[in-house]
C-alpha positions, 0 to 999 in steps of 0.5 A: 411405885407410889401408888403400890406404896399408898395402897400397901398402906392403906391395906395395913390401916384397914388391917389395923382397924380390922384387927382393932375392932375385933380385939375390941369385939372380943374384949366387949364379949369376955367383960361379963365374965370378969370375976374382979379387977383392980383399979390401976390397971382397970378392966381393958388391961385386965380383960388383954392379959385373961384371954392373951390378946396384949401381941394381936391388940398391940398390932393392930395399933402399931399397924394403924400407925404404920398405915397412917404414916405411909399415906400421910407421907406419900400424900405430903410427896404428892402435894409436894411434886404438885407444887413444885410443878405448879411454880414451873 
């Protein structure tokens, strides 16, 4: 059961990064075809909200947060039983 919990997230961290770079891919290729942007919300805000991506480029942040959050907790669990099993 753990390690089918480890792998899904490490399949949803490497979805995230996969989804991530792709968003930023797309972002580095419409950049010069931006006509003007102001500067609070500057040029990667303004880029999200021309091609519509904010849903796909929010995902992939929450997926790579998810991802991370699982492996670290079912890492912290494994160290967790090794000592326990240690002190036995």
């Amino acid at each position: 059961m753990n390690k089918n919990i480890t792998r899904f997230g490490y399949f949803l961290f490497l979805n995230g990064i996969i989804l991530f770079g792709i968003m930023h891919l797309a972002i580095s290729l419409y950049i010069p075809n931006l006509s003007g942007w102001s500067v609070p919300p500057g040029k990667l805000a303004i880029v999200l909200g021309e091609i519509i991506s904010w849903v796909p480029y929010t995902l992939s942040i929450i997926l790579l947060i998810t991802g991370s959050l699982i492996i670290v907790r079912e890492l912290y669990q494994i160290s967790q039983r090794e000592r326990n099993s240690s002190k036995k």
